[in-house]
N, C-alpha and C positions, 0 to 999 in steps of 0.2 A: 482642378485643385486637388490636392496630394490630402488623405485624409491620414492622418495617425493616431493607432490603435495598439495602447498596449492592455495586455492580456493580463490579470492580474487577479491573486490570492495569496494571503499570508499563508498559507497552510498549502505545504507541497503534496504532489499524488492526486492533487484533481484536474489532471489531464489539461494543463498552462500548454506544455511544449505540442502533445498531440492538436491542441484546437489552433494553433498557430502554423502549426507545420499541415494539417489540412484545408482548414480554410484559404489557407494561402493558396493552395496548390488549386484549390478548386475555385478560386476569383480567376488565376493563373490561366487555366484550362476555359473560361467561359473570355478571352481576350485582353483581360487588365493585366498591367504590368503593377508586380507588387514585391516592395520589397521587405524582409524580416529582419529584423536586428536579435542575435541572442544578446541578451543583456541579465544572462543567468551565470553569475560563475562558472555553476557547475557544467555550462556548455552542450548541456543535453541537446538542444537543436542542433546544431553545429554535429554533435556526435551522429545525433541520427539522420546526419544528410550525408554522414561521410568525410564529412571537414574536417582537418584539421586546426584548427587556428590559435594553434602554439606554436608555428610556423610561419605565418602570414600576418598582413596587418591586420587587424581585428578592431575590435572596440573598444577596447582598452587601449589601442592606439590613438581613435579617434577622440578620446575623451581626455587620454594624459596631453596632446595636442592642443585642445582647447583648454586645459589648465596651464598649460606655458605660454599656451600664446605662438602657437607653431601650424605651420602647415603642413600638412600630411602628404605629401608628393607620391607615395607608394599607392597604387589600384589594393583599397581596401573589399571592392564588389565581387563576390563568388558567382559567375553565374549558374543556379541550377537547371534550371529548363529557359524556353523563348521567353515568357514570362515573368520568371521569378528567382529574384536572385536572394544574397546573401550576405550581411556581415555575421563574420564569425563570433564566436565566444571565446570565451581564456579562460582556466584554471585560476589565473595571475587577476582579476576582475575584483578577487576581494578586496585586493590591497591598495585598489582605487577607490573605495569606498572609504579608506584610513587617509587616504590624499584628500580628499573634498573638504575635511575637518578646517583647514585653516586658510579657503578660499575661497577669497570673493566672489559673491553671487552664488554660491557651491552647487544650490541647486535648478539651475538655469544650465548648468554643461551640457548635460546631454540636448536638449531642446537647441543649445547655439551651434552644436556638431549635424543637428537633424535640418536646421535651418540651410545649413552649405547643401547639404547633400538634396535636397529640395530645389535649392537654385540651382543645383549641377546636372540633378537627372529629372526625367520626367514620369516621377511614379504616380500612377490613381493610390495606393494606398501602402504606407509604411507601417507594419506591424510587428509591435515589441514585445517579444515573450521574455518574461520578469519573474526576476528569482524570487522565490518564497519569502517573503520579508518585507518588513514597512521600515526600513532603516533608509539611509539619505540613498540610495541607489534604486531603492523603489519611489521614493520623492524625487526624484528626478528624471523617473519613467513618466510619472503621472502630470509635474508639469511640463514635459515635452509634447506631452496627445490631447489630441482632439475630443477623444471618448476614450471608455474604459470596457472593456467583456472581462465580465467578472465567470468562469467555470467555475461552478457547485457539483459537489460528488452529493447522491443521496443520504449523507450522515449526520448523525449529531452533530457532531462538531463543526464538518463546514458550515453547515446550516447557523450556529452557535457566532462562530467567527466572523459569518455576513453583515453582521452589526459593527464590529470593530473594523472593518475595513472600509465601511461606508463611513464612517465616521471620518477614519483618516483623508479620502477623497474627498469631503466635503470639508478638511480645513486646510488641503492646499486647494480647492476652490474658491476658499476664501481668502485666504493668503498669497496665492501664489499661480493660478491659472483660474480665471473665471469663465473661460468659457468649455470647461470639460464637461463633461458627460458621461453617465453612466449610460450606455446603447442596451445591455440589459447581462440576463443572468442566462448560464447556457447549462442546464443539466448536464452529465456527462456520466458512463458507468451505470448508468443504469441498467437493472433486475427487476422489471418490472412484476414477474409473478414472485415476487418476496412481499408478503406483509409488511416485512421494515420498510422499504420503499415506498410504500406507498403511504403510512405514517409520516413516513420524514416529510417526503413532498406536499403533505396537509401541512407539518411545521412550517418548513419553508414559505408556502404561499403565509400564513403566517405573519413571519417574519420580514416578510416584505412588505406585507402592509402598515405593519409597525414604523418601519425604516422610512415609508414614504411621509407617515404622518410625521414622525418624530424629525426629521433631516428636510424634510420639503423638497423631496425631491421625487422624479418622474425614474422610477423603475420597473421594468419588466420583465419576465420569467419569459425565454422563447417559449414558440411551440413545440420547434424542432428538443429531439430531446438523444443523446448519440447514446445509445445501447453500449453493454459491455459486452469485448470478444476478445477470444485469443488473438484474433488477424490484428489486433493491434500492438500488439509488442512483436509478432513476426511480419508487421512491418517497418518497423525501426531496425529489428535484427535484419534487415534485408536493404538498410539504409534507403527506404522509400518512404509518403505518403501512404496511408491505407488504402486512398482514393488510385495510386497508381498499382500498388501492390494486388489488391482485391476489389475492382472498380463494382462488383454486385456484391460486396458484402453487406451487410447491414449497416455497418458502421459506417460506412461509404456513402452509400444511399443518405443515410442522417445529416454526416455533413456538405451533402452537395446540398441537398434542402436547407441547410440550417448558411449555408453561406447565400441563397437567392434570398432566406429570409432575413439577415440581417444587410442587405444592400439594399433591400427593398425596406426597409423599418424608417 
């Protein structure tokens, strides 16, 4: 059974596109075949795989399709390794989000393009990395999956925002997907010898216990926690995984551990 996981915070810069593009890699590398959707405008995965996909069918293909009411006959799947492949992203992504305005079911498209693609291939796990935003394009992330990985940077303000984003998942859970899930919260960027971090992360725990009483729901902070490094922009600049780029980085080692801990959760 095909699990789908989109990756999701309104507030960009806490590492959505890195936890998608490693984790994936490192399910990929232990035998599952997984597949990533960008579903960010801005195409950042897509970019840092190398893709172009203002060229190719994409997702914005996949999606204007199920708005018409059309089949996609074009190979919209990149493959990047044995494992793990790819639909691309678009620049062009925003102006699907101005399409949804005046159609039926609007946020049911993506979940009814995710559903083909499920009965077409045989993936253990589809995972969506989602543009910064709780607009109908992130509501139609959230009712397409199964669970949600929420990445927190150690700051005020993600910390701050955790609340408003819980909020919004728990009223397309009640509206609109009942059987989502928050899988949990994945630290990222961490400084662990900073005083601030180590503050924040007392807020946070926090904040989560708040969230649980107030929303009724079951949330978690991993253990795993990905440290902050240069090796990870110089492996995007080098159109890799960190995990393939620097396999004993630190960052690497984080999330090979934090991908056994979240299949195991």
């Amino acid at each position: 059974m095909t699990k789908v996981t989109a990756i999701v915070n309104q507030k960009g810069g806490v590492g959505k596109t890195t936890t998608a593009l490693n984790l994936s890699y490192a399910l990929s590398q232990e035998g599952k075949k997984v597949l990533l959707i960008d579903f960010d405008p801005q195409a950042s995965l897509s970019v840092a795989l190398g893709i172009n996909g203002e060229n190719i069918p994409n997702i914005q293909t996949l999606m204007m399709a199920e708005i018409e009411d059309k089949e996609v006959k074009e190979d919209y799947i990149v493959n990047i390794n044995k494992n793990l492949d790819l639909i691309a992203g678009t620049l062009d992504m925003a102006a699907t989000e101005g399409a949804l305005v005046n159609v039926m079911s609007r946020e049911m498209i993506l979940k009814d393009a995710i559903e083909k693609i499920k009965e077409k291939y045989n993936y253990d796990y589809i995972i969506i990395d989602c543009l910064p935003s709780l607009g109908m394009l992130a509501v139609n992330a959230l009712t397409a999956c199964d669970s949600v990985l929420i990445p927190v940077t150690p700051e005020y303000l993600s910390a701050k925002g955790l609340a408003l984003l819980t909020n919004s998942i728990n009223k397309v859970k009640r509206r609109l997907n009942p059987n989502i899930k928050i899988d949990g919260i994945l630290i990222t960027m961490l400084n662990q010898r900073t005083n601030l971090s180590k503050e924040i992360l007392e807020n946070l725990n926090k904040t989560v216990d708040f969230i649980k009483e107030q929303f009724n729901l079951d949330i978690q902070i991993y253990n795993s926690r990905i440290p902050i490094s240069v090796k990870t922009g110089e492996a995007i600049l080098n159109k890799k995984s960190v995990i393939e780029y620097e396999p004993k980085n630190k960052v690497s080692q984080a999330y090979q551990d934090f991908a056994k801990e979240w299949v195991n959760f």
